[in-house]
C-alpha positions as CSV (number, residue, x, y, z in Angstrom):
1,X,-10.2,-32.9,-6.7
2,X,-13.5,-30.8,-7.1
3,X,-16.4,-32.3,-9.1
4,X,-16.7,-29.3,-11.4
5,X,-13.3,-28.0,-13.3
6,X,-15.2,-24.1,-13.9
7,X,-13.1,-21.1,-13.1
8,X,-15.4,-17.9,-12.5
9,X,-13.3,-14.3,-13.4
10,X,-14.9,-11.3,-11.6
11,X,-13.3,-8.4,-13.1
12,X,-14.2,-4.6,-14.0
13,X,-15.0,-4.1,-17.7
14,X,-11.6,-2.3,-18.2
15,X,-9.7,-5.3,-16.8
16,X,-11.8,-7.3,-18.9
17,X,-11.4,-5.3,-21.8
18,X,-7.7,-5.2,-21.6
19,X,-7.3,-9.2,-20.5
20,X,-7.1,-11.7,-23.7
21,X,-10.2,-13.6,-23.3
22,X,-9.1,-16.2,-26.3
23,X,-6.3,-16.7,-25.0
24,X,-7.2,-17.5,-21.2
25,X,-9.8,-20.1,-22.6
26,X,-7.3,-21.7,-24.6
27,X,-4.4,-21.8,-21.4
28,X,-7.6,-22.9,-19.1
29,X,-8.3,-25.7,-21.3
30,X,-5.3,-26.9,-21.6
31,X,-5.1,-27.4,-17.9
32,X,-8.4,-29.1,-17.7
33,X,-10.5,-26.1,-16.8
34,X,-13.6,-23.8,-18.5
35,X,-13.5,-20.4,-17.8
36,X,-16.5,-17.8,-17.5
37,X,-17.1,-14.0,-16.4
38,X,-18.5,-13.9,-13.6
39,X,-21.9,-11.6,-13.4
40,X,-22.2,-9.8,-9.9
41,X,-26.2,-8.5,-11.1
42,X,-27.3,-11.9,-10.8
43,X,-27.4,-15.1,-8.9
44,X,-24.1,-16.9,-7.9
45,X,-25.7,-19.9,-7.5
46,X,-27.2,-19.7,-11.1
47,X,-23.6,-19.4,-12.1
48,X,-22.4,-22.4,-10.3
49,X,-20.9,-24.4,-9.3
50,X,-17.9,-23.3,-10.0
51,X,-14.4,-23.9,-8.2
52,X,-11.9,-21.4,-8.6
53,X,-12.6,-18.1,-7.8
54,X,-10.6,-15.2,-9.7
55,X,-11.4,-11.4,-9.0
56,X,-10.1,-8.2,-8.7
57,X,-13.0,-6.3,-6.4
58,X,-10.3,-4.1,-5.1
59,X,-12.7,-1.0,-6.6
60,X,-16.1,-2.6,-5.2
61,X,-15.0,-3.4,-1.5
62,X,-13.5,0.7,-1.6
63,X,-16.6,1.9,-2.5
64,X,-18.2,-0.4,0.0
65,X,-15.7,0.9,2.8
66,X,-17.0,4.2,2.1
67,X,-20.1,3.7,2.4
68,X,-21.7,2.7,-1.2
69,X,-24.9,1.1,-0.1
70,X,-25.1,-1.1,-3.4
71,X,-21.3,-2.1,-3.5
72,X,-21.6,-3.3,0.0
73,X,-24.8,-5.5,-0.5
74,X,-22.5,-7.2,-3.5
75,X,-19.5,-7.7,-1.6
76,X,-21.9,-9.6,1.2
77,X,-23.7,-11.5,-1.3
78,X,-19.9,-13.0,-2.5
79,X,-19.2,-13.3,0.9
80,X,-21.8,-15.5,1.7
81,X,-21.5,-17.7,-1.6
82,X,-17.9,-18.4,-0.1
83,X,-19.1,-19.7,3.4
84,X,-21.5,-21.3,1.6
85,X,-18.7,-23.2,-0.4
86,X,-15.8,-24.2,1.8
87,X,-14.0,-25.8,-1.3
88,X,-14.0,-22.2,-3.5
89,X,-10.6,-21.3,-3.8
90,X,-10.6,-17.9,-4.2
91,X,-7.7,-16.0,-5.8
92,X,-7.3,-13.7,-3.6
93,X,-9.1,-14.2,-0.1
94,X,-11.1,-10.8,0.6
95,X,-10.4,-10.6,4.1
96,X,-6.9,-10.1,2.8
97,X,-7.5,-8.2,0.0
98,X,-9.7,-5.6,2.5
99,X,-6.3,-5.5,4.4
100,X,-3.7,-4.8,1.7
101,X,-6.1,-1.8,0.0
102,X,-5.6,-0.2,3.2
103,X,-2.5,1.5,2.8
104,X,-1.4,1.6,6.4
105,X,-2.7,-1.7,7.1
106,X,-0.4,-2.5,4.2
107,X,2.1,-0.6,5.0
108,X,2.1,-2.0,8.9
109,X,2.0,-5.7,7.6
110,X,5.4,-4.6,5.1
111,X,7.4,-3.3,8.3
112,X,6.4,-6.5,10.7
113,X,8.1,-8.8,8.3
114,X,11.9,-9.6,8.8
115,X,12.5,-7.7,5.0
116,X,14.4,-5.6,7.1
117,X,17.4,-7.8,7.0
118,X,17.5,-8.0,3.6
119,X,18.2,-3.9,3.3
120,X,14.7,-3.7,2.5
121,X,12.1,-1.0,4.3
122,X,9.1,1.0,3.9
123,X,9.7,4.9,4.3
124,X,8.4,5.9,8.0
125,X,4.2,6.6,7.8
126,X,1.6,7.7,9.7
127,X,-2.1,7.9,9.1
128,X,-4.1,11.5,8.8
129,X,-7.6,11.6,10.3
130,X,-7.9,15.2,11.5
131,X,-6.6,18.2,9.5
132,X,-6.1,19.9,13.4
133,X,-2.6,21.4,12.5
134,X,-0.9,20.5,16.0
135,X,-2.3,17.2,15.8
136,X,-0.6,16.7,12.1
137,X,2.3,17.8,13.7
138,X,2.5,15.9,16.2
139,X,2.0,12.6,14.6
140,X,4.8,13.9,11.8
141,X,7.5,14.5,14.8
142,X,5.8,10.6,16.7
143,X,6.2,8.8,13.6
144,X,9.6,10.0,12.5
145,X,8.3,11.0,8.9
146,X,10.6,13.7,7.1
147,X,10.0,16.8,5.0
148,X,8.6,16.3,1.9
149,X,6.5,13.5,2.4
150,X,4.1,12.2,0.1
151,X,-0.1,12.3,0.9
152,X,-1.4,9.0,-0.3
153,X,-5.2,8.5,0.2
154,X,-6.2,5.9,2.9
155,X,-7.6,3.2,0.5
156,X,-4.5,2.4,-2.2
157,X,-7.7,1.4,-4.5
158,X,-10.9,3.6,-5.7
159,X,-11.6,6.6,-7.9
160,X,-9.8,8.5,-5.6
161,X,-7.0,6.4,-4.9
162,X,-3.9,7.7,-7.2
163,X,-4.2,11.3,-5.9
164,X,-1.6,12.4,-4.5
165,X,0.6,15.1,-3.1
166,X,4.2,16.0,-1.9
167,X,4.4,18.2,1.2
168,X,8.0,20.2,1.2
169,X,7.4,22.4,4.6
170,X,5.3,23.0,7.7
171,X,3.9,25.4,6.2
172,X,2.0,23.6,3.8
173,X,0.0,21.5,6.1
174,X,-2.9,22.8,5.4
175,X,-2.9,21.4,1.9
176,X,-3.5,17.8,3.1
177,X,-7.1,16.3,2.5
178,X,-7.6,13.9,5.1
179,X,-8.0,10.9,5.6
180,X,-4.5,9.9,3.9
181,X,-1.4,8.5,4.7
182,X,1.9,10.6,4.8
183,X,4.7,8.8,3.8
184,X,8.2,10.0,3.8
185,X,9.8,11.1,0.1
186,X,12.8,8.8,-0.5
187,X,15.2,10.0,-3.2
188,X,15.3,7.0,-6.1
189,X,16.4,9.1,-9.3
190,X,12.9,9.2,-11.1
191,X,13.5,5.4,-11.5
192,X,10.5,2.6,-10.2
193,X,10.2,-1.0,-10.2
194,X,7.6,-3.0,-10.5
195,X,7.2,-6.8,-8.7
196,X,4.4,-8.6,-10.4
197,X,3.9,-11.7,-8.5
198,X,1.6,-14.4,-9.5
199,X,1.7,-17.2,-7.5
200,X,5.6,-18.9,-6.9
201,X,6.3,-17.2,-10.2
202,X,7.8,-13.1,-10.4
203,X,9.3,-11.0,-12.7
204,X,10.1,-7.4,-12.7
205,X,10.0,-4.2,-14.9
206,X,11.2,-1.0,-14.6
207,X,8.8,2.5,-14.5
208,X,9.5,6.2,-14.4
209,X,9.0,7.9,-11.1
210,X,9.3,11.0,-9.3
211,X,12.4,12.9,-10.0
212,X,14.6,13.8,-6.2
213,X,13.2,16.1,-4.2
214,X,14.0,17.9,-0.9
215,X,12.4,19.5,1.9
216,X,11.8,23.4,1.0
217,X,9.4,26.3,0.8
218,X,8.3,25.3,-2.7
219,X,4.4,25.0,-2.4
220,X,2.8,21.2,-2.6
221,X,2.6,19.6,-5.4
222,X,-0.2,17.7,-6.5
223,X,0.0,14.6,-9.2
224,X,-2.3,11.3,-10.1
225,X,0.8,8.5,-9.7
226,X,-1.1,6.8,-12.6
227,X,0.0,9.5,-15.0
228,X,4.0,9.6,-13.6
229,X,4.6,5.8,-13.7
230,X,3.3,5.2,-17.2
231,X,5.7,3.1,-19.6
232,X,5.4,6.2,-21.6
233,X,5.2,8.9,-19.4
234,X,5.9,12.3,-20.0
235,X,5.2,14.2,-16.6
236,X,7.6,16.7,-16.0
237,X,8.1,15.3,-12.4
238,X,10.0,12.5,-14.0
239,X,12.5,14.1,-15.5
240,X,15.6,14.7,-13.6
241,X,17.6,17.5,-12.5
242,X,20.7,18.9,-14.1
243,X,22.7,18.4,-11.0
244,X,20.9,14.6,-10.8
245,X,21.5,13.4,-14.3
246,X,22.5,9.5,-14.2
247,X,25.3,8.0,-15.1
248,X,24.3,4.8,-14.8
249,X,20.5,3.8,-13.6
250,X,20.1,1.7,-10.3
251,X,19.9,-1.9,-10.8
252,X,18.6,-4.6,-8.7
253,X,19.3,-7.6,-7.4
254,X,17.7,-10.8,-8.3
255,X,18.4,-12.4,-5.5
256,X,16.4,-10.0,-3.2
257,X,13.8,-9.3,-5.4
258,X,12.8,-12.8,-4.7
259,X,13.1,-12.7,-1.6
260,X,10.3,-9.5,-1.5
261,X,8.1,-11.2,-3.3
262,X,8.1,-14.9,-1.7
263,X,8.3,-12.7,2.1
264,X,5.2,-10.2,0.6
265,X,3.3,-13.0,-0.8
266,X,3.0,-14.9,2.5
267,X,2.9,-12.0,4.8
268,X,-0.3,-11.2,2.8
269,X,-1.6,-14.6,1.9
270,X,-2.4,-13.5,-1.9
271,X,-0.9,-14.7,-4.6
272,X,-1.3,-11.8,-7.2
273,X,0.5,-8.9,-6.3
274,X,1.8,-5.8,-7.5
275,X,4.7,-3.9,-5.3
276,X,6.4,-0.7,-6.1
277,X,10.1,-0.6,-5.2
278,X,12.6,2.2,-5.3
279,X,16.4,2.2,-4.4
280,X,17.2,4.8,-1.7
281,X,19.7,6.8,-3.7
282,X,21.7,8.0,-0.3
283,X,21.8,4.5,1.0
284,X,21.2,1.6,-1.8
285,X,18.7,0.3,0.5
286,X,15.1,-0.9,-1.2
287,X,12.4,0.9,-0.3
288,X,9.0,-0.4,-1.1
289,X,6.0,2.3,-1.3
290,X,3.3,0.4,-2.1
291,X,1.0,-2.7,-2.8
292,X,-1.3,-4.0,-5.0
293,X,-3.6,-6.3,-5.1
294,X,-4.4,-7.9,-8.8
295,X,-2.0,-5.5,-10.8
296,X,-1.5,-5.2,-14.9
297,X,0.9,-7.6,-15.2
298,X,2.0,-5.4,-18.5
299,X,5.4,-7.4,-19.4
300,X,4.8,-10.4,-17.3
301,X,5.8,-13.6,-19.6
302,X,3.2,-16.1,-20.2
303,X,0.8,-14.5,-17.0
304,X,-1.6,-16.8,-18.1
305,X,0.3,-20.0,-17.7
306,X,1.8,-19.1,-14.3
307,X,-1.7,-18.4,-12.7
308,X,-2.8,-21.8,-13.8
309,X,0.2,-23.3,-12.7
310,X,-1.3,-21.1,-9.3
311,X,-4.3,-22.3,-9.2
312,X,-4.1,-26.3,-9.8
313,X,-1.5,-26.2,-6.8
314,X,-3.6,-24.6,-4.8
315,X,-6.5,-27.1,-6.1
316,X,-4.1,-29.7,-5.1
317,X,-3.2,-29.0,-1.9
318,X,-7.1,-27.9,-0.6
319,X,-8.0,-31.6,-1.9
320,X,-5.1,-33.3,-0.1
């Protein structure tokens, strides 16, 4: 067991903001632990030592990717505390995390996985680096993905990151601001689920989502996913057609939600997770259409407790 019993959070001042600081002390105590924001401005080692590492630097390592001079010198900097510190756990390891914001790195990882089996998929994808119109084409037809699609930018975190846009028709093409990922619509009846996972522990809760939509000559149709999956949201792309009104909303399956998030949670070697499932209303198959690292965890039971239950197995098993 490490010397030192100090877990360091490195989260945004929103996170922050909305995370219950009292009672995360008083859960950290009780397993044996002191807990402390983590200051990225200055020193790590003047912050040490420390043993557990918690962040969510999903935002920093986007802005690093694209070329934020400043962000990038931080993200080195924790980086090199790490080597430095072989025994840090770190909650969740960056070179993972840097693979999961990407969404078709993501997206790649999702389909090599056996989930498959299970009656669970991710729509077909490609990526969009060139806005050439037979080259968009192309990679549509190579790829297999189907009218409308969905324009997703290439990093699934960022300022930029929940703009999106649903492409009916070939025509429209030359609304899609590259790069991005297109990734086939799937028809789920405006309802989403979201996996939190947080270590061997999962729950599940249901969102609204986009209503069904087809391939047509509508024009494209822009939206910030944010604003449609709210609890409370009241986007008109969530509510349902006349000739789609529901009987009775999809349910899922307990047994296979497990199964996504025990297969997701190795596959990406993190154990705070955030994936987006919808049911395939043609086929009852589960789609999932995206990822996320370090998610709300709004209606997650006692979050607190399962993450330290997380983090002293993961103690225990580094030290054994």
């Amino acid at each position: 067991m490490p010397s030192n019993k100090r877990i360091a959070f490195c989260l945004s001042e929103k996170k922050f903001h909305k995370l219950n600081w009292q009672e995360l002390e008083t859960v950290c105590k009780n397993y044996g632990f002191e807990v402390f924001k983590l200051n990225l401005n200055e020193s790590l080692e003047s912050q040490g030592p420390f043993c557990v590492l918690v962040h969510k630097m999903t935002d920093i390592i986007a802005s690093a990717n694209l070329g934020d001079i400043r962000c990038g010198k931080i993200i080195q900097e924790v980086e090199r505390y790490i080597s430095q510190n072989p025994s840090l756990v770190v909650i969740d390891p960056l070179p993972n995390v840097r693979k999961l914001i990407d969404r078709c790195s993501c997206y790649s990882i999702i389909h090599s996985t056996n989930l498959s089996a299970h009656n669970v998929f991710t729509p077909n994808f490609c990526t969009f680096r060139s806005s050439d119109r037979d080259s968009l084409k192309q990679q549509i037809k190579m790829a297999k993905v189907t009218y409308p699609f969905i324009c997703k930018p290439s990093l699934g975190h960022g300022s930029k990151a929940h703009e999106m846009s649903i492409i009916f028709n070939e025509k429209s093409l030359s609304d899609i601001q590259t790069p991005c990922v297109a990734q086939s619509f799937i028809q789920h009846d405006a309802v989403l689920f979201k996996i939190f996972v947080a270590g061997e522990k999962h729950c599940y809760v249901e969102r609204p989502s986009l209503k069904n939509f087809q391939a047509s000559d509508r024009d494209t149709i822009y939206f910030v996913s944010g604003d449609v999956s709210k609890s409370d949201s009241k986007s008109r792309l969530c509510v349902l057609d006349p000739e789609d009104t529901l009987i009775e909303k999809p349910k899922l399956d307990d047994k296979v939600i497990e199964i996504i998030a025990n297969t997701l949670r190795k596959a990406f070697g993190m154990d705070l997770l955030g994936i987006d499932v919808v049911i395939d209303k043609s086929t009852g198959k589960y789609a999932i259409i995206d990822v996320n690292a370090y998610p709300g965890y709004d209606g997650f039971p006692n979050f607190f407790e399962s993450l330290l239950e997380c983090i002293s197995k993961r103690i225990s098993s580094d030290f054994t």
